[in-house]
VEXKOLDO-430301 format. One record per residue (C-alpha): x, y, z. Coordinates in steps of 0.05 Angstrom, whole numbers, plus 5000, padded with zeros to 4 digits. Example, Ala and Ser with C-alpha at 12.3 -4.5 7.8 and 13.67 -1.06 7.14 Angstrom:
VEXKOLDO-430301
524649105156/527349795143/
//
This chain:
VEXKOLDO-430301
756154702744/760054642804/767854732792/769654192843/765453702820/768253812744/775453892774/775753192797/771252822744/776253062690/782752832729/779352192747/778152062663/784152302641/787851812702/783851282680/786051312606/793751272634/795250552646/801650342687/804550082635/804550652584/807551032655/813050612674/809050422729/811849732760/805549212768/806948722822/800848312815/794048312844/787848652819/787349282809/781549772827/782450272780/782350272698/788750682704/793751092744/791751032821/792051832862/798551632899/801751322827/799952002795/802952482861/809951992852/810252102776/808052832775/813752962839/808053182886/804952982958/800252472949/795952992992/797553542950/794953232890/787752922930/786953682945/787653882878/783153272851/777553462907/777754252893/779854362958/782255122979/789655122964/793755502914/796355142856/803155442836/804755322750/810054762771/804054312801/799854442752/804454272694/807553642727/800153372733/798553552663/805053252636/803652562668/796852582643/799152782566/794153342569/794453722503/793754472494/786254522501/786454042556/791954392602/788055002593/782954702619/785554402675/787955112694/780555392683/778354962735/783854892792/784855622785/778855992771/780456712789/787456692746/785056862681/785857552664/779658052645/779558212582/783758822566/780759552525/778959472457/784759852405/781360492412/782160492490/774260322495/772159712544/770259092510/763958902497/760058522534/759557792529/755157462471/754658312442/755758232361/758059052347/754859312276/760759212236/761658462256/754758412229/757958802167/764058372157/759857762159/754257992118/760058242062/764357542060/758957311994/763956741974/765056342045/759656172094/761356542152/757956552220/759456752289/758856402353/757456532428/760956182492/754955812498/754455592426/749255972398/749556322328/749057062338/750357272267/750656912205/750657082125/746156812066/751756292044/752056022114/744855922113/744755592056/750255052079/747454862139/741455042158/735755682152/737156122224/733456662213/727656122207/728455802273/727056182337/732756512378/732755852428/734355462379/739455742339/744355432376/749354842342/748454502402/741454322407/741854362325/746853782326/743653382377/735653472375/735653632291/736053132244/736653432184/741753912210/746353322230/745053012177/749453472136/756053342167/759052722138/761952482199/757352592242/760352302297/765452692301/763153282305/757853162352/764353002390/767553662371/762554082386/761353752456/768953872467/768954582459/762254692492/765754442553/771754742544/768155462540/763555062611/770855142641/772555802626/764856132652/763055642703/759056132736/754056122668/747255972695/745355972623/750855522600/750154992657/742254962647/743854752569/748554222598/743353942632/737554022584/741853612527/743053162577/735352962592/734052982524/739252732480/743152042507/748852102463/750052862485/749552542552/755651952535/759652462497/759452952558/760852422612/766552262562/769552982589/772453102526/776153842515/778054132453/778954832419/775655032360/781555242313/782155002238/780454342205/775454042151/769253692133/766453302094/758253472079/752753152050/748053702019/740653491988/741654021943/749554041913/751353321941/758353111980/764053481981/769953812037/770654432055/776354712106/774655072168/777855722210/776355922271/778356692291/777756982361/775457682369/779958012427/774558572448/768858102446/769057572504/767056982486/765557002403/769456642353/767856742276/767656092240/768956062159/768955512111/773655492049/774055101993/780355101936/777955411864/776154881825/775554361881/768754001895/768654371950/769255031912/763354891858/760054651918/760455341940/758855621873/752055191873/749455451934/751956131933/746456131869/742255781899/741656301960/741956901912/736456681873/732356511944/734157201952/731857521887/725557161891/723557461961/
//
């Protein structure tokens, strides 16, 4: 994906969702061209030249101190994951390599799942626990996991990826609840990671694949939405145990660029929680019986 390209699509939706009004933006009749905030409205309000801003809307070679940045973002009412964003993209080269591991070792290379990951995974019985690459696709995952969502170890490497499993798998959407939103989610933070590894051959050829094959991957993404994975909850709808919610976290492994280790919860006694209990049965005696 080109940088400059995605640089100014994503200020041009997030000016468009601004309108004068909500700015404080005096309308002196006419028609206006544009859903929302014009360039030159945006370089008054943010304290910039209107020719500072075009350059940073068109990608065009100039430096963008913090100041600029943060005045555009704070007209715009970017939130976290969006401001990071916008700093992924008008300033590639800033963002610092990651660091040694704790033991002084260099980190592992990205989309690498070290032996004890696989361990720590495997040994969390109770929670479904899986981890995730930049690009999406499930590296690692336990029995309980498995049994929530969907059989990995059944579907070739390509497509053990949530992406293509939200959008091109029925069944597998089928299990979320809202399923809406989090095809939304996960097209948020797919493009969020697109910002941070825009020179990801691999990443921008998924992009485009979902987009010839799945229309609503293709609305969401024009959308240019941007969002962290962090903590939350959903609500499911299993075949086997029924409905029921079931919180989410989302942990970051510092020597491993680019995985996150997702785990679902559930309160002891909850519906959620003998939800759990169901399936984690369920997927021993799968086990047991091969």
């Amino acid at each position: 994906m080109d940088r400059r390209t995605e640089l100014g699509r994503f200020l041009r939706s997030r000016r468009a969702r601004i309108t004068p009004e909500d700015a404080g933006v005096p309308h002196f009749g006419g028609r206006r061209r544009v859903p929302g905030l014009r360039r030159e409205e945006l370089a008054q309000l943010a304290g910039v030249s209107v020719d500072h801003y075009v350059r940073l809307e068109q990608g065009r070679g100039v430096h963008f101190s913090d100041e600029v940045l943060d005045a555009v973002a704070r007209v715009l009412r970017l939130d976290a994951s969006e401001r990071r964003h916008l700093y992924d993209l008008a300033r590639p080269d800033s963002a610092a390599a990651p660091g040694p591991g704790a033991d002084g070792a260099a980190p592992e290379p990205p989309g690498a799942v070290r032996s004890g990951l696989r361990l720590l995974v495997a040994s969390m019985g109770d929670v479904p626990a899986y981890v995730l690459d930049h690009r999406l696709n499930v590296v690692a995952w336990n029995p309980l996991a498995a049994e929530l969502l969907t059989d990995f170890g059944a579907l070739p490497p390509e497509r053990r990826n949530i992406v293509r499993l939200m959008f091109l798998d029925e069944a597998f959407a089928e299990v979320y609840r809202d399923r809406e939103r989090k095809a939304e989610d996960v097209v948020a933070f797919l493009r969020l990671n697109a910002g941070r590894d825009q020179g990801d051959a691999e990443l921008g050829a998924l992009v485009a694949q979902m987009s010839r094959e799945s229309p609503r991957f293709r609305r969401l993404w024009a959308d240019h939405p941007v969002k962290e994975k962090t903590n939350g909850r959903y609500g499911f709808r299993h075949p086997l145990v029924g409905e029921f919610e079931l919180n989410y976290e989302t942990l970051r492994l510092p020597d491993s660029p680019g995985l996150v280790l997702v785990a679902y919860t559930a309160e002891e006694g909850s519906p959620g929680g003998l939800a759990l209990g169901l399936l984690a049965s369920l997927s021993a005696t799968r086990r047991a019986r091969a």
